[in-house]
N, C-alpha and C positions, 0 to 999 in steps of 0.2 A: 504493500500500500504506500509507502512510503516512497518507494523509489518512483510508484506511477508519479507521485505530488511530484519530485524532487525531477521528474522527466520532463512533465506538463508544465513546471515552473522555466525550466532550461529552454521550451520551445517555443515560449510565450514571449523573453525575454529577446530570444533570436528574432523573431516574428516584430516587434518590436523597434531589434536592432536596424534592420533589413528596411522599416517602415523610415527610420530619420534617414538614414542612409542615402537614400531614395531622396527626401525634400533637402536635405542637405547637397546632393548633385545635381538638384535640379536649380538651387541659389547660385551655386558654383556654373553651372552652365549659362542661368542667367546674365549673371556677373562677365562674363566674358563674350557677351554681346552686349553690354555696357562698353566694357577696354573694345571692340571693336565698333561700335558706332558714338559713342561719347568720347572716350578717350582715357589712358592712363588713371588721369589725376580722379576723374567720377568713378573710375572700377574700384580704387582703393577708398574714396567715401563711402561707397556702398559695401565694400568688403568691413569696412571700420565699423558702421551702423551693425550691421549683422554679426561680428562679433560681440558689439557690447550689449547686444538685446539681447542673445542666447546667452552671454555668459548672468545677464540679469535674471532673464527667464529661469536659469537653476534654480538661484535663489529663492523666485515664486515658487514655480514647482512643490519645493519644499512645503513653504505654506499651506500650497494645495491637500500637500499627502495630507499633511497636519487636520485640515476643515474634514477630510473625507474619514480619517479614524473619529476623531472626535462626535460625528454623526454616525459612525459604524457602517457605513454606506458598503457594501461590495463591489467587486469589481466590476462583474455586468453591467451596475447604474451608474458605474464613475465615466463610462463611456460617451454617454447620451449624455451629459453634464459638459464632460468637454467640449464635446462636438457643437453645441449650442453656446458654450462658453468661449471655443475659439472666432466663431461667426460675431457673436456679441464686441470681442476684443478687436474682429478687425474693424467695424463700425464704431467704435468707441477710441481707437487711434487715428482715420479718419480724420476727423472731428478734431482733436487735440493736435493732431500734426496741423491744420489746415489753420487754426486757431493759433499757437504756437507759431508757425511761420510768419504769420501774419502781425502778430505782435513785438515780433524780432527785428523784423524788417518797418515797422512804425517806430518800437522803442528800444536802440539797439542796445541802452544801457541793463536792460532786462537780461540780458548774457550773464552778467555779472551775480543776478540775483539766484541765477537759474546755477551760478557756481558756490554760492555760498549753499546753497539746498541739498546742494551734492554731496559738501564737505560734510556737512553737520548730518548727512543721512548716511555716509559712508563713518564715519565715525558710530554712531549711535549702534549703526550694526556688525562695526568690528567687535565693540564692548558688551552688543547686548547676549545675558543669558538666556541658555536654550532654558524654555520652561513651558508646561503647557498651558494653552489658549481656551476657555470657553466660548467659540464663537457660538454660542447659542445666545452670549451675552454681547455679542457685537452688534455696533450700531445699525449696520444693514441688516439683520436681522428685528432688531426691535421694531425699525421701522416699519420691515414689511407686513409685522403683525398687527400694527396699527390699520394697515390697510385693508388686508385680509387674515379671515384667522387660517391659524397653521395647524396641522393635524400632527399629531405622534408617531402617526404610523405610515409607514410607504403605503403606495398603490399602486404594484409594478414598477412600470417605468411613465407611469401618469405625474405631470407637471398639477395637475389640477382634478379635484371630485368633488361630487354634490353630497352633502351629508343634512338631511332634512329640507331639500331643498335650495341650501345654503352653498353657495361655490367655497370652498377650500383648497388652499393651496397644499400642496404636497409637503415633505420635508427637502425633496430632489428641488424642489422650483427654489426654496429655501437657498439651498447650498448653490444654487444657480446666481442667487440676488448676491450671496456674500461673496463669490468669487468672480463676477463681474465688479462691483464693488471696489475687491480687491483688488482690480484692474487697472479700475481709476487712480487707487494709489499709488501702484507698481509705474503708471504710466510718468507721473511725477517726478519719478524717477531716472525713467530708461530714454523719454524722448529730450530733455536736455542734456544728455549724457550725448544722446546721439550728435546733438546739436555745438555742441565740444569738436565733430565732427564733419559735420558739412548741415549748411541750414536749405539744402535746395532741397523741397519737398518732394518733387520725386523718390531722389534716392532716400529720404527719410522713410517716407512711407513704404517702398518696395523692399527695404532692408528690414522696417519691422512685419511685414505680413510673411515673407519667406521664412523667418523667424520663428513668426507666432503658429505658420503651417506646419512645422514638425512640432510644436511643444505636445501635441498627444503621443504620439511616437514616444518624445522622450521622457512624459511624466511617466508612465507604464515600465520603461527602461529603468529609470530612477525609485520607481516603486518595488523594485527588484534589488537595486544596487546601494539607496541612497546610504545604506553605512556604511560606505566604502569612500564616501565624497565627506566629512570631515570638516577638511579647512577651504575649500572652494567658497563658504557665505566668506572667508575672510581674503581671500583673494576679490572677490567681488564685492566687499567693501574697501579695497584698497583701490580697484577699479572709479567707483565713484568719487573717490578723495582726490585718482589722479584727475580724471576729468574736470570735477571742479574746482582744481588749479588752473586748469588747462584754460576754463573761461576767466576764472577771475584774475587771473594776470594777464588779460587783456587791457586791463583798466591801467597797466605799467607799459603800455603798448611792447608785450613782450610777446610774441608767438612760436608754442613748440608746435614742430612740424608735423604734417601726416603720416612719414614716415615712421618718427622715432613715435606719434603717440599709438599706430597701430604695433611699434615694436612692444612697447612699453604693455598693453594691453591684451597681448595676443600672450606673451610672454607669462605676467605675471595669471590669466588663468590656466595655462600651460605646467606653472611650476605647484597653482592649489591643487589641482587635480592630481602630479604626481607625489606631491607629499602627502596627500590623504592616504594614495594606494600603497606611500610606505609604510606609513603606519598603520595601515590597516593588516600588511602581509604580515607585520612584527606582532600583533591581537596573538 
């Protein structure tokens, strides 16, 4: 019995692998009809964006697994969750990129602000302890039960059911609201980090939905592997510290390059990922 679990976990996990893999080569082929019809300098902003959303998106992820034990959710419904949670994210970057662009290119001194948010959020999350979360007490939750009430119990894979008449919402639609939600935060994040990067909307936006397309792929991979990954949130807080240097000494009209900022970043989630797997082979 065991070995069936321990076979069906290994296939799932491949199954998985094979799925980023896949949207991973397909940003990669993207990206090289960018350097072939934009030019060098756009393949490496877009290369630059797409690194720092994936290495952020770890980080959510993380959260993710976190909201779906917390509600005890199985695997089967984590599915239909994402799937409507990735759709959600891309319409809700959209929106923030288009927004974001446009406030950059009005109020350029906003870089600057967009660097200090970076600083004091990449800090907060090198320091902060792991501990666990009731998001049954988070805000996007309270909210939604102000709107509608929320039932206890699942209904399949039903977002919504009538009980007396009465529409109620699932606890799935639930975990839907807090992780879009958590989106909006994550986005706070990731799209001025990008913007450390290149502010041409285009590649902003194509860097985060190539992105945002594999993170089912990879929360499911990560749902397998995440004690293995360690010191990665701390690589990806040192990520954002560098970025928002990277804006806010612009205000010293000092600029570090594309090059050294995609070395710099490429690198340092390079070196979180292989020091997690040392200390994970030494466990």
């Amino acid at each position: 019995m065991k070995n069936a679990v321990n076979q069906r976990m290994l296939m799932e996990t491949k199954k998985a692998l094979k799925t980023l893999c896949f949207w991973v080569g397909l940003a990669i082929a993207f990206n090289i009809g960018i350097y072939i019809f934009m030019g060098r300098d756009h393949a490496l902003e877009f290369f630059g964006g797409y690194i720092i959303e994936q290495s952020l998106s770890l980080d959510n992820l993380f959260v993710f697994l976190l909201i779906f034990e917390g509600f005890a959710i199985k695997p089967q419904y984590q599915k239909r969750i994402l799937s409507y949670g990735i759709f959600g994210a891309i319409v809700l970057r959209l929106i923030f990129i288009v927004l974001g662009v446009a406030i950059v290119n009005k109020f350029h001194w906003i870089l600057y602000v967009f660097g200090i948010i970076l600083i004091v959020s990449g800090i907060k999350m090198f320091f902060k302890k792991e501990e666990s979360t009731d998001y049954k007490n988070s805000i996007f939750f309270k909210g939604l039960k102000k709107i509608i009430p929320v039932t206890d119990e699942l209904a399949g894979e039903k977002f919504f059911v009538r009980k007396n008449k009465i529409l109620h919402a699932t606890p799935l639609f639930a975990i839907l609201v807090i992780i879009e939600g958590s989106d909006v935060l994550f986005a706070i994040d990731s799209i001025p980090a990008i913007f450390s990067i290149t502010t041409n909307p285009f590649l902003v936006y194509t860097s985060n939905i190539f992105a945002i397309l594999g993170l089912r792929a990879m929360y499911f991979l990560l749902q397998k592997l995440h004690n293995k990954f360690e010191y990665v949130k701390y690589g990806v807080a040192l990520i954002l510290v560098f970025t928002g240097i990277k804006l806010g000494i612009l205000f010293f009209h000092i600029e570090i390059s594309l090059g050294v900022s995609l070395a710099v970043i490429f690198l340092t989630l390079i070196l979180s990922i292989i020091f997690s797997m040392i200390k994970t082979s030494k466990k």
